[in-house]
C-alpha positions in Angstrom: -47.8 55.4 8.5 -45.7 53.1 6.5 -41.9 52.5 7.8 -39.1 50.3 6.9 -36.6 49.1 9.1 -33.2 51.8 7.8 -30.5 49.6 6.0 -26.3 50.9 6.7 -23.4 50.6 5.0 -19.8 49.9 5.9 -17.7 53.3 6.6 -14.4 53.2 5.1 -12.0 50.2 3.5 -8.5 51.0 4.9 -5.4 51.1 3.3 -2.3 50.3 5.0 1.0 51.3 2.4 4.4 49.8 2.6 5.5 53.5 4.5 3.3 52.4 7.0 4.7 48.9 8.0 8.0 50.4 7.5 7.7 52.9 10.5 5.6 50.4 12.7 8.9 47.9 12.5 11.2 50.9 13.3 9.0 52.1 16.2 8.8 48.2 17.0 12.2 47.7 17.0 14.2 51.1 18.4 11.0 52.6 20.5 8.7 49.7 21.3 10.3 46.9 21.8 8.3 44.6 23.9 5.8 47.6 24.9 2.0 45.9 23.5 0.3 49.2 24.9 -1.9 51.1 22.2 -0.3 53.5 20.4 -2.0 56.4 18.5 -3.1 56.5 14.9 -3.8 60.1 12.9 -5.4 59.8 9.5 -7.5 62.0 7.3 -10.5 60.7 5.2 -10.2 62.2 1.8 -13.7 62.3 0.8 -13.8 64.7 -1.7 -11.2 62.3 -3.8 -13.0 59.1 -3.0 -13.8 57.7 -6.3 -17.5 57.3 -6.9 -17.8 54.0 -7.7 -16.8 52.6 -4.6 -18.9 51.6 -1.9 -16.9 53.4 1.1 -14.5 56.0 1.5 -10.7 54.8 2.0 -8.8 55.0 5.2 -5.2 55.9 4.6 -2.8 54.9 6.6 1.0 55.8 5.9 4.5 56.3 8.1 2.7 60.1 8.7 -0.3 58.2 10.4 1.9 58.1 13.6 2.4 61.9 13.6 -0.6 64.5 15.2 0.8 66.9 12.5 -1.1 64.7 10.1 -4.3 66.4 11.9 -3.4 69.6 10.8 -3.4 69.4 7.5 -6.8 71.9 5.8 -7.8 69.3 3.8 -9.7 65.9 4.9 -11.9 64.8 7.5 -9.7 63.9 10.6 -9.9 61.1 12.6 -8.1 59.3 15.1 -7.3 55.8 16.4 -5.0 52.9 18.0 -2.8 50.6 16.8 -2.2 47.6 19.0 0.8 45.8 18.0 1.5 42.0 19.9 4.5 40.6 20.6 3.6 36.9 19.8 1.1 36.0 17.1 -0.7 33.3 19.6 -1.5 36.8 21.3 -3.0 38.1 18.2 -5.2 35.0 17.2 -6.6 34.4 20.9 -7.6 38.1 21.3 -11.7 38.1 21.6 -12.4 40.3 18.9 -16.1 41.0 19.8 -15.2 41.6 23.2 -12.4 44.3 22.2 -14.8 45.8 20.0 -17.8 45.6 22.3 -15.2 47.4 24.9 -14.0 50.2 22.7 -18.0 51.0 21.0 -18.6 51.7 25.3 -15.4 54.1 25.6 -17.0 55.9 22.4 -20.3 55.9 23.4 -19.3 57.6 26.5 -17.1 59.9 24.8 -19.8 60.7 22.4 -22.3 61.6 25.4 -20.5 64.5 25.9 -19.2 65.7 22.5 -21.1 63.9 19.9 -18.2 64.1 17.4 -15.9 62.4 19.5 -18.1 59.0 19.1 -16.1 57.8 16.0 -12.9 56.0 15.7 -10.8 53.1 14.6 -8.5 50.5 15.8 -5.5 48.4 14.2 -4.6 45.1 15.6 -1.8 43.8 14.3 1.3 41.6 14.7 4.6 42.2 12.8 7.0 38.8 12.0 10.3 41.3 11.8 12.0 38.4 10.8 10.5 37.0 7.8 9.0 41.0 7.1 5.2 39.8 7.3 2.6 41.9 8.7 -0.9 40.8 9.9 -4.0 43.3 11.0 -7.1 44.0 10.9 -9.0 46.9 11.2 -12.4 48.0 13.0 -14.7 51.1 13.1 -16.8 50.6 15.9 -20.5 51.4 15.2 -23.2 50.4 17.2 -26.6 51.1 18.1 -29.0 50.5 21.8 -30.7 47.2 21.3 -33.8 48.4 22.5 -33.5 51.4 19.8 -35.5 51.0 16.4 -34.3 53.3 13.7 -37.2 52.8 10.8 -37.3 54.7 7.7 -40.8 57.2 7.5 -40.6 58.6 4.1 -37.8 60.9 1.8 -37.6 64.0 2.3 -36.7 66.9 -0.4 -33.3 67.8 -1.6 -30.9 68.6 1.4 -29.9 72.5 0.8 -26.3 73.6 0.0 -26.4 75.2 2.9 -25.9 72.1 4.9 -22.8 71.0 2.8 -21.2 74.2 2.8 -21.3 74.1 6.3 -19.6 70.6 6.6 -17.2 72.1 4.4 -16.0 75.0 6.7 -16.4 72.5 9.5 -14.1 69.8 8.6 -14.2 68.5 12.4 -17.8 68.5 13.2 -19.8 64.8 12.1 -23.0 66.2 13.3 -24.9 69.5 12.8 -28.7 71.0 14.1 -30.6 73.1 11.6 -32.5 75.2 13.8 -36.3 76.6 13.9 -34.4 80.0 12.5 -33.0 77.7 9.4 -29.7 78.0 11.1 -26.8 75.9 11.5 -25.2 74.9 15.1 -22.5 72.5 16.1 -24.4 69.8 18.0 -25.4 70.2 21.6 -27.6 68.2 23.6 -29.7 71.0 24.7 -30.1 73.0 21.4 -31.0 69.1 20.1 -34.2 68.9 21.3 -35.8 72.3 19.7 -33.9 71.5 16.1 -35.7 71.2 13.3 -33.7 68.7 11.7 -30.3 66.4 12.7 -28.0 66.9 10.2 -25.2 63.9 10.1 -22.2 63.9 7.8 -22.0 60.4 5.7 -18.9 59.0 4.2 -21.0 56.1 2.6 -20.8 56.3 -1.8 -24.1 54.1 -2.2 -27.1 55.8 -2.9 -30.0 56.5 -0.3 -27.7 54.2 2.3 -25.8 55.8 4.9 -22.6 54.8 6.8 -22.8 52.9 9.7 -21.9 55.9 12.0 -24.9 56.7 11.6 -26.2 54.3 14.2 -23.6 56.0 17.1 -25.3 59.4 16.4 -28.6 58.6 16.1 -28.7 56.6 19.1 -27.1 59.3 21.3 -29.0 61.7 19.8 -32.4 59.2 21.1 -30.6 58.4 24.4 -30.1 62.5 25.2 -33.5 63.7 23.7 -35.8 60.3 25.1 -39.2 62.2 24.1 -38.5 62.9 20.1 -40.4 59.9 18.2 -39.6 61.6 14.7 -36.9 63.1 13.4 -35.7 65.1 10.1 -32.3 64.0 9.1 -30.5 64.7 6.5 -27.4 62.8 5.1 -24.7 65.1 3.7 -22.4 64.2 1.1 -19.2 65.9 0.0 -21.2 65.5 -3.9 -24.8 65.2 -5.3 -25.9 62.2 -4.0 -26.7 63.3 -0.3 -30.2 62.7 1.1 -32.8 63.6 3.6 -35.2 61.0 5.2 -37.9 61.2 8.0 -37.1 58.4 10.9 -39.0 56.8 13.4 -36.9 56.1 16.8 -38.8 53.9 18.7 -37.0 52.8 21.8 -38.6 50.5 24.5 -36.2 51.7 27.0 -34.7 49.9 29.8 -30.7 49.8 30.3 -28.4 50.8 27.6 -26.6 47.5 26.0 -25.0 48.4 22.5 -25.2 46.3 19.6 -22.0 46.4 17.7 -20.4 46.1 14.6 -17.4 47.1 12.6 -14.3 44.6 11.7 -13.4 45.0 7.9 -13.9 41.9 5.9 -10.5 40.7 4.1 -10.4 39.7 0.5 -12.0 36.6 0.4 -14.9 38.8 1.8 -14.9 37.2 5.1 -14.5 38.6 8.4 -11.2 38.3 9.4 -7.7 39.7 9.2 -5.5 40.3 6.7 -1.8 39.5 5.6 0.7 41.7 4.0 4.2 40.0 2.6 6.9 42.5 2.2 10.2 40.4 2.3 10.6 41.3 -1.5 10.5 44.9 -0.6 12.2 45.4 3.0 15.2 45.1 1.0 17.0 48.0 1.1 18.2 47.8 -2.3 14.9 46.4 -4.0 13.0 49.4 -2.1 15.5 51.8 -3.4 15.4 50.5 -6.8 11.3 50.8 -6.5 11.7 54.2 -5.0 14.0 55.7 -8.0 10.8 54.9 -10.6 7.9 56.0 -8.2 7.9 59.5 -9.2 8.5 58.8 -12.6 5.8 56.3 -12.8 3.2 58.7 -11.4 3.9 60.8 -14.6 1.6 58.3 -16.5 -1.1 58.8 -14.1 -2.7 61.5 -15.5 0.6 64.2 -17.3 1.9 62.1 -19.1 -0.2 58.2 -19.2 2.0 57.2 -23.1 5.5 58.3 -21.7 7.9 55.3 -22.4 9.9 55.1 -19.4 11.0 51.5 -19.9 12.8 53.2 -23.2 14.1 55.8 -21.4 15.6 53.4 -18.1 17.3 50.8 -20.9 18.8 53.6 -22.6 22.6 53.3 -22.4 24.4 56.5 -22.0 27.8 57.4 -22.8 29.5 60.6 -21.0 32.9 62.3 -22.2 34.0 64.2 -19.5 33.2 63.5 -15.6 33.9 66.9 -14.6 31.4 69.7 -13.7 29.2 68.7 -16.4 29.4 65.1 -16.1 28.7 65.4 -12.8 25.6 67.4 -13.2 24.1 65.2 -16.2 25.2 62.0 -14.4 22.6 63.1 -11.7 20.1 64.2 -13.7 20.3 60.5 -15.3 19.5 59.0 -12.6 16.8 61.0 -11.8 15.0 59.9 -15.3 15.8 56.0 -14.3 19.2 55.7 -16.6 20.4 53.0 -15.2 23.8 52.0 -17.6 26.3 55.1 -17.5 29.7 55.5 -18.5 31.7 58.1 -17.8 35.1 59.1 -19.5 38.2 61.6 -18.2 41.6 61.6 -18.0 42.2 64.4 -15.0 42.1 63.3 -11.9 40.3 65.4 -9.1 41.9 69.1 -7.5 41.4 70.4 -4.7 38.9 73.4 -6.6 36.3 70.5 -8.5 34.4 69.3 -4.9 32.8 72.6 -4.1 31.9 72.7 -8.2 31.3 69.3 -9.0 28.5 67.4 -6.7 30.0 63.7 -7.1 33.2 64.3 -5.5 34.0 65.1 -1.7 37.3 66.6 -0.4 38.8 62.8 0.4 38.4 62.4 -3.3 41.4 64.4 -4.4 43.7 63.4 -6.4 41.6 60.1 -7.7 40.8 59.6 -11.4 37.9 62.0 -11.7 35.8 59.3 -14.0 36.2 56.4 -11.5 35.3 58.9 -9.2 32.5 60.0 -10.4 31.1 56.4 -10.9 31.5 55.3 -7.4 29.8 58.8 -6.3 27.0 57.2 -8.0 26.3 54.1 -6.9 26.9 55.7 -3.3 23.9 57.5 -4.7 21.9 54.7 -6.1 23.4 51.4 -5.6 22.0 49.3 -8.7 23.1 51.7 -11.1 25.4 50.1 -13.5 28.4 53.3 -13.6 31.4 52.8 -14.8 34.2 54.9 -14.9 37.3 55.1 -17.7 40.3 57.3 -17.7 40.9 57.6 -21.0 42.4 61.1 -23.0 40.3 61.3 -26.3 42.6 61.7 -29.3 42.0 65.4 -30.4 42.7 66.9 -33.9 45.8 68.9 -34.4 48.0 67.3 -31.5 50.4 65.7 -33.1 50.7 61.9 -32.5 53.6 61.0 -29.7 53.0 57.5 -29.0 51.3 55.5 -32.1 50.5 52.5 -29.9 49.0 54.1 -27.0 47.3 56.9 -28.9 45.6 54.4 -31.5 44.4 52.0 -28.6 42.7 55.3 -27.0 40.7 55.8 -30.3 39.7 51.8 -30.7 38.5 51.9 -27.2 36.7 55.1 -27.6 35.0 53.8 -31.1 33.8 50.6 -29.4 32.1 52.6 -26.2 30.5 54.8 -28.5 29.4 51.2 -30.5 28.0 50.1 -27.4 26.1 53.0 -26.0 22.9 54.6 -27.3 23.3 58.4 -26.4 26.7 59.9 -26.4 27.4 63.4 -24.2 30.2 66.1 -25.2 30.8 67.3 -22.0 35.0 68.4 -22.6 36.5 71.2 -21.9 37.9 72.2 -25.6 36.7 71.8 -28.8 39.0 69.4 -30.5 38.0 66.9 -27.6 34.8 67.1 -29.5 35.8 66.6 -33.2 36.9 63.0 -32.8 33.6 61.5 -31.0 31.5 64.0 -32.9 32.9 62.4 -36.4 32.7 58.3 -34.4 28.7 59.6 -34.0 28.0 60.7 -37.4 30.0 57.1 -38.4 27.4 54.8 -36.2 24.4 57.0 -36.5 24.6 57.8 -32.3 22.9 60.1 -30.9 24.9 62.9 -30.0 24.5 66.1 -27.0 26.6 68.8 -26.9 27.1 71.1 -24.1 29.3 73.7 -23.8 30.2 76.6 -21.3 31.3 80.1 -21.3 31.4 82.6 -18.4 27.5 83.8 -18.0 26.3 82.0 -20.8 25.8 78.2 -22.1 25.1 76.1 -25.7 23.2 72.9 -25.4 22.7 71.3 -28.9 21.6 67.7 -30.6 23.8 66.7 -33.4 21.8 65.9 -36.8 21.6 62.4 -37.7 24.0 61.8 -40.5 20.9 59.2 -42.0 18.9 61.7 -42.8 17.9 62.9 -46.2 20.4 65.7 -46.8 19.2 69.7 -46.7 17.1 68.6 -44.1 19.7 67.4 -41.7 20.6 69.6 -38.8 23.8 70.8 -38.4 26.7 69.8 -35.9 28.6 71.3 -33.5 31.2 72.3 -35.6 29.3 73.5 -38.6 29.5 77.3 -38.2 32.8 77.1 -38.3 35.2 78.1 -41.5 37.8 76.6 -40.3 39.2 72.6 -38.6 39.7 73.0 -35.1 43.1 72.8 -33.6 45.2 72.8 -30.7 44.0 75.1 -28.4 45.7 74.0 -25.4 49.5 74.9 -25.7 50.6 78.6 -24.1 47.4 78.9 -22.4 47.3 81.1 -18.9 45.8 79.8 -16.0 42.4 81.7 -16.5 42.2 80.2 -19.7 43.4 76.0 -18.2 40.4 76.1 -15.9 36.6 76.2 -16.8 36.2 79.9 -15.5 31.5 80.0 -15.4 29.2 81.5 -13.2 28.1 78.5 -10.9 24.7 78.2 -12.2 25.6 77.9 -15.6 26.4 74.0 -15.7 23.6 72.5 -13.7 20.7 74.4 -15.8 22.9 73.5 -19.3 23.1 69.7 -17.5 20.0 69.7 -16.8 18.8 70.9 -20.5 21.0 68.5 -22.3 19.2 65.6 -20.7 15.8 66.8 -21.2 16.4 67.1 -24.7 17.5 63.8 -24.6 14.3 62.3 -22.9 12.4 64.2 -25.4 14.2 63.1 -28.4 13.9 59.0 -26.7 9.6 60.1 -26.6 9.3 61.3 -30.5 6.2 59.9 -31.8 6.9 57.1 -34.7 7.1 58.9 -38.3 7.1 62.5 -36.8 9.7 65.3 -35.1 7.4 65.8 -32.2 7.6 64.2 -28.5 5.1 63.8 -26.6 6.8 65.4 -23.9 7.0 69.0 -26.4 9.1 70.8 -28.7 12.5 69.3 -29.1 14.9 71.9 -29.8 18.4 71.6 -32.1 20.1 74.1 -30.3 19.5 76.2 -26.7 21.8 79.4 -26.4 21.2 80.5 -22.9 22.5 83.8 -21.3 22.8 84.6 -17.3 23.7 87.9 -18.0 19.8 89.0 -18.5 18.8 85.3 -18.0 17.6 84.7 -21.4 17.6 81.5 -23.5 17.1 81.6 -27.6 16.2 78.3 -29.6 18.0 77.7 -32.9 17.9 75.6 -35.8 20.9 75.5 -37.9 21.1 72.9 -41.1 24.1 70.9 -41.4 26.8 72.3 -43.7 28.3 70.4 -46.5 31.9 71.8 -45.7 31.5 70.9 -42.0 34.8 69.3 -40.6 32.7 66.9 -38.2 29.8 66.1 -40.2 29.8 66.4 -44.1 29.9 63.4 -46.4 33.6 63.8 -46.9 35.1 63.2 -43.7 32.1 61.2 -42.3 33.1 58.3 -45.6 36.5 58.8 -45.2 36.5 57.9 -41.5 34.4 54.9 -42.4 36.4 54.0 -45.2 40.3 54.8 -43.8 39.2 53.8 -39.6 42.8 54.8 -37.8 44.8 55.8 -40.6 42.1 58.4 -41.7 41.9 59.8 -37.8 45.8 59.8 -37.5 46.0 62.1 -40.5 44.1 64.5 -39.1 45.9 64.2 -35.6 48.8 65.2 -37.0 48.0 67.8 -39.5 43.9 69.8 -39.0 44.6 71.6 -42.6 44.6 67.8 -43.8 40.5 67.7 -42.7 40.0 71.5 -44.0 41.3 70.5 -47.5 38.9 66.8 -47.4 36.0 68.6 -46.4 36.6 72.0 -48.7 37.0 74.1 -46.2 40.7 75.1 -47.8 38.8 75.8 -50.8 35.7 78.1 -48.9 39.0 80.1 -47.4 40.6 80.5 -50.9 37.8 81.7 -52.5 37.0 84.0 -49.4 40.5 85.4 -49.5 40.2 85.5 -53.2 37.2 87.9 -52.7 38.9 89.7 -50.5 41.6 90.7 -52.7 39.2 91.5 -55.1 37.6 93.9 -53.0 40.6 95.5 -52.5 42.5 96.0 -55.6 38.5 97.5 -56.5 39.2 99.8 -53.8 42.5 100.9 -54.8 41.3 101.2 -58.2 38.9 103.5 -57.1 41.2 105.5 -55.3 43.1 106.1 -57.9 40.6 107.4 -60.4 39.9 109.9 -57.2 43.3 110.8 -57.3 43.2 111.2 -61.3 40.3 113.4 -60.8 41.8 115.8 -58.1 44.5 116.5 -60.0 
C-alpha cells in the first residue's frame, strides 16, 4: 500500500480593524488598567464569504469581538479566544512564545478529550503604546499533533455527499461529525467513534486537496480515544465544491502523549513574528470623524454603485436661503452625502415654536440669528464641516425700497454668494423671496432647487438651465404663473405668518430636494441620465393619500424669473434693473409680456361676452 506523509495548511489570517484597537485602549484605560490577566475574544469565521482565492479563511476581529452576543449571531462559524494585553512592551518581547503556545495546545487538548469541538481556539498577544496610539500583536491558533502519531495519506476517496455539508450547515457549532454504518450523521462521541464508518472534519482551508491545520488536533484525539483503528475514512467538508475525502493511515508507536505544536501567524514580511499597527493619524477624534462621515458613502462603490463621483459630490459648494425648517432638514441631509462647504442664509432669528420643528436648534437657542444658528448646530454635528451662517433679508419684488444703501448692499452680497456657490436652495417662506435669487441663477447659469410647502402636501423642483437651447429648456418656478409676484406679506393673520405643514412634510421634501441634487451632480457626460436614475424636473407630493406625481414643465417665454427679457435685462441693468422691479412688480410683467398675455386675455374675455349678450338678445328678438 502506497502512502504519503498528509501535508496542512494554515487555518485563518486574522484581521484586527481600527474598532478593535479602539475598544481594547478604552477597556485598557477605564476597565483594565494595570490588570495583564486574559481577557475573552468572540469572533465568527465567515466561511461562506471567504474569497476563493485565498489561501485561508479570515479571522475578524472588531470592537464586537469583546461581546458573547457576537456568538449569537445565525450566521458564521463561532469561535472563541484570549487576548492578553501587557503593560510594558519588555513584557511582550521576553514572553516565550513556544512555551505559551505549547501551554495553551495542552489546555485544548484536554478540552478536546472531552468535547472534541472544544479543541480549537486562538490567542491575541498584544501591547498597546496609548501614548503614541501604536498597537503590537500577534496572533496564534494552536494546532498540534502526538509526536509519536503518523497521519499518512492512503489513497482519494469519491466525492464527499451533500449530505455531509448540509449537515455542517445546520450545525454551525460542531467541527467534527461520524457518518455511521446506517449512513447517518452524529455529533462526535468517543464511543459512537469507534463503530463509524467515516470521520467527517469540517475544513476552513481554500487550497485544494490540503486541509487546515486543525485537522491535526482532531485526528489525533480521534487516534488517542480509538488506539486500535489503523485506517480511517475522512472526509474534508467545505462550505463550496472543493471538499474532499481521503483514506489515512494513523500509525502511532505509542508511549506518553507529547504534542507537537504549531500556529503563530507569519507577519508581512512572511516571517514569524508580530505585527505593528500605527493609528496616531486616526485616534484623532476629528480625523476619525471625518473618515467616518465618507465610510458609508464609500461602500456605495463596492458593488451599488462602483462609478458614483463622491469626490464631485463632497467639493460641491452649496448655497441655502432660508435656515428654517427646511434649511435645517437639507442642511442634514448634506452632510449625510459628504457636503462639506455650506452656507446658510435668514434674517429671523429663532422662537420659541422652531426647536421642536427644526432639528438644528435647541431651546437655549432662542432668540439667536436662526442662520448662525443653524451653522454652529452643524459643526456641533460634524466638526470639519465648513458652515457658515448669514443674516441677510433677500430683496423681494414688490416691497418697495426704504433704505437704497442697505437694501442694495443686501442684493450685492446675495449676487456674490450665489457667484461663489455651485448649488443654490430656495428654501423661503413666500414667493417673492424666490424671484430675486431665482432671476441671479438664471444670470450665472447656478444650479437652482426649489422647495416649497403647503399643509399636507409639498413641490420640490430643479430650475432649467438658462444655457440651454430654448423649447427644450425646463421651466422655473415661476413659470405657471400669469402674473409677477408681489407682496404677499402685508395684512396677513397669524395662520397665514407662520409655515402651518403636517410635520412630515419638510424632512421627505428636504430630503428629495437633495437627492435630486446628487443625481443631477452624477449625470453621465453628453446625456440627461444619472447613474444614480431618473432625475425628475418637478416632484408634487401629497400626505393626504400619500401620493407623489413627477412633472415636466418647459420653460415659458413670458416667465417673470426666467425668460430672455428679464434674464438680459438683469445682466445688462445689475441694481438699477432689480430696484425697478422692487419698487413697482407690474414694471417685470410689462418686460417680460406678461401685461400683454393679460390684455389679450381680458380682451378675450370681453369678447366672449359682448358674443354672449349678443346672443341674448337675438333670444330676446325671437320671443317676442
Amino acid at each position: 500500500m502506497n502512502s504519503s506523509q498528509l501535508s496542512f495548511a494554515a487555518p485563518t489570517q486574522s484581521f484586527l480593524d481600527t474598532s478593535f484597537f479602539q475598544e481594547l485602549s478604552r477597556l485598557k484605560l477605564d476597565v483594565l488598567k494595570l490588570d495583564s490577566r486574559g481577557q475573552p475574544l468572540y469572533s465568527k469565521l465567515e466561511l461562506q464569504n471567504s474569497p476563493r482565492s485565498s489561501k485561508s479563511v479570515p479571522l475578524n476581529l472588531n470592537a464586537q469581538s469583546f461581546d458573547e452576543e457576537v456568538m449569537n449571531s445565525p450566521t458564521g462559524v463561532p469561535i472563541s479566544g484570549m487576548i492578553y494585553n501587557f503593560n510594558v512592551m519588555e513584557e511582550f518581547k521576553v514572553l516565550d512564545k513556544q512555551g505559551f503556545l505549547g501551554e495553551k495546545a495542552k489546555k485544548l487538548w484536554d478540552k478536546g478529550l472531552k468535547d472534541i469541538n472544544q479543541s480549537v481556539g486562538f490567542y491575541v498577544l498584544s501591547f498597546a503604546d496609548l501614548k503614541k496610539y501604536r498597537y503590537f500583536y500577534w496572533t496564534c491558533i494552536p494546532c498540534f499533533q502526538n509526536k509519536s502519531l503518523m497521519i499518512e495519506k492512503v489513497e482519494e476517496l469519491v466525492t464527499p455527499k451533500q449530505s455531509f455539508t448540509s449537515w455542517f450547515v445546520q450545525n454551525l457549532d460542531q467541527w467534527v461529525g461520524l457518518e455511521m454504518a446506517d449512513g447517518g450523521i452524529v455529533p462526535y462521541d468517543k464511543e459512537r467513534a469507534s463503530n463509524c464508518r467515516s470521520l467527517l472534519i469540517r475544513d476552513i482551508s481554500r487550497m485544494d486537496q490540503i486541509p487546515a491545520a486543525l485537522a491535526k488536533n482532531f485526528l489525533s484525539i480521534f487516534k488517542h480515544q480509538n488506539p486500535n483503528i489503523e485506517v480511517l475514512n475522512v472526509f474534508f467538508i467545505r462550505f463550496d465544491s472543493s471538499s474532499f475525502g481521503l483514506k489515512l493511515s494513523l500509525r502511532d508507536q505509542g508511549g506518553e502523549v507529547s504534542l507537537q505544536v504549531s500556529g503563530w501567524e507569519r507577519n508581512p514580511q512572511g516571517k514569524l513574528g508580530p505585527r505593528a499597527v500605527d493609528l496616531s493619524s486616526l485616534i484623532d477624534p476629528l480625523k476619525v470623524a471625518d473618515q467616518s462621515v465618507d465610510l458609508n458613502l464609500k461602500l456605495m462603490k463596492w458593488r451599488i454603485v462602483p462609478d458614483i463621483d463622491l469626490q464631485k459630490v463632497k467639493d460641491t459648494k452649496v448655497l441655502l436661503l432660508g435656515a428654517g425648517t427646511l434649511g435645517c432638514y437639507v442642511s442634514r441631509s448634506l452632510l449625510a452625502w459628504g457636503i462639506r462647504k455650506i452656507t446658510l442664509i435668514d434674517n429671523s432669528t429663532i422662537s420659541y415654536s422652531n426647536p421642536v420643528r427644526q432639528p438644528l436648534f435647541n431651546f437655549e437657542d432662542v432668540g439667536k440669528p436662526k442662520a448662525q444658528a443653524a451653522a454652529d448646530g452643524l459643526k456641533k454635528i460634524f466638526p470639519l464641516v465648513e458652515a457658515t451662517g448669514i443674516q441677510l433679508e433677500v430683496p423681494m419684488i414688490g416691497h418697495h425700497v426704504v433704505d437704497d444703501l442697505s437694501t442694495e448692499s443686501n442684493f450685492s452680497t446675495l449676487r456674490n454668494l450665489m457667484k461663489d456657490h455651485d448649488v443654490i436652495f430656495l428654501l423661503m417662506d413666500s414667493r417673492e423671496t424666490r424671484w430675486l435669487p431665482t432671476v441671479l441663477g438664471n444670470v450665472d447659469n447656478k444650479l437652482v432647487i426649489n422647495a416649497a410647502l403647503g399643509f399636507d402636501s409639498y413641490l420640490v423642483m430643479r430650475h432649467g438651465n438658462y444655457g440651454d437651447i430654448h423649447g427644450s429648456r425646463l421651466g422655473c418656478y415661476f413659470c405657471n404663473d400669469v402674473v409677477a409676484p408681489k407682496d404677499s406679506l402685508t395684512d396677513r393673520t397669524l395662520d397665514e405668518m407662520c409655515t402651518v405643514t403636517r410635520p412630515g412634510v419638510a424632512p421627505i421634501a428636504a430630503s428629495q430636494a437633495v437627492e435630486i441634487m446628487v443625481s443631477i451632480l452624477q449625470l453621465k457626460e453628453g446625456t440627461d441620465e444619472s447613474i444614480l436614475g431618473e432625475v425628475p424636473h418637478q416632484i408634487r407630493g401629497f400626505l393626504s393619500h400619500f401620493s407623489a406625481l413627477k412633472l415636466e414643465t418647459p420653460a415659458y417665454n413670458h416667465c417673470s424669473a426666467c425668460s430672455p427679457q428679464v434674464v438680459e435685462a438683469c445682466r445688462e441693468g445689475g441694481w438699477d434693473f432689480i430696484r425697478a422691479a422692487l419698487d413697482d412688480h407690474t414694471y417685470i410683467e410689462r418686460l417680460c409680456g406678461l401685461s400683454k398675455v393679460q390684455e389679450d386675455a381680458d380682451k378675450m374675455v370681453q369678447k366672449w361676452e359682448e358674443e354672449e349678450e349678443e346672443e341674448e338678445e337675438e333670444e330676446m328678438e325671437i320671443v317676442v
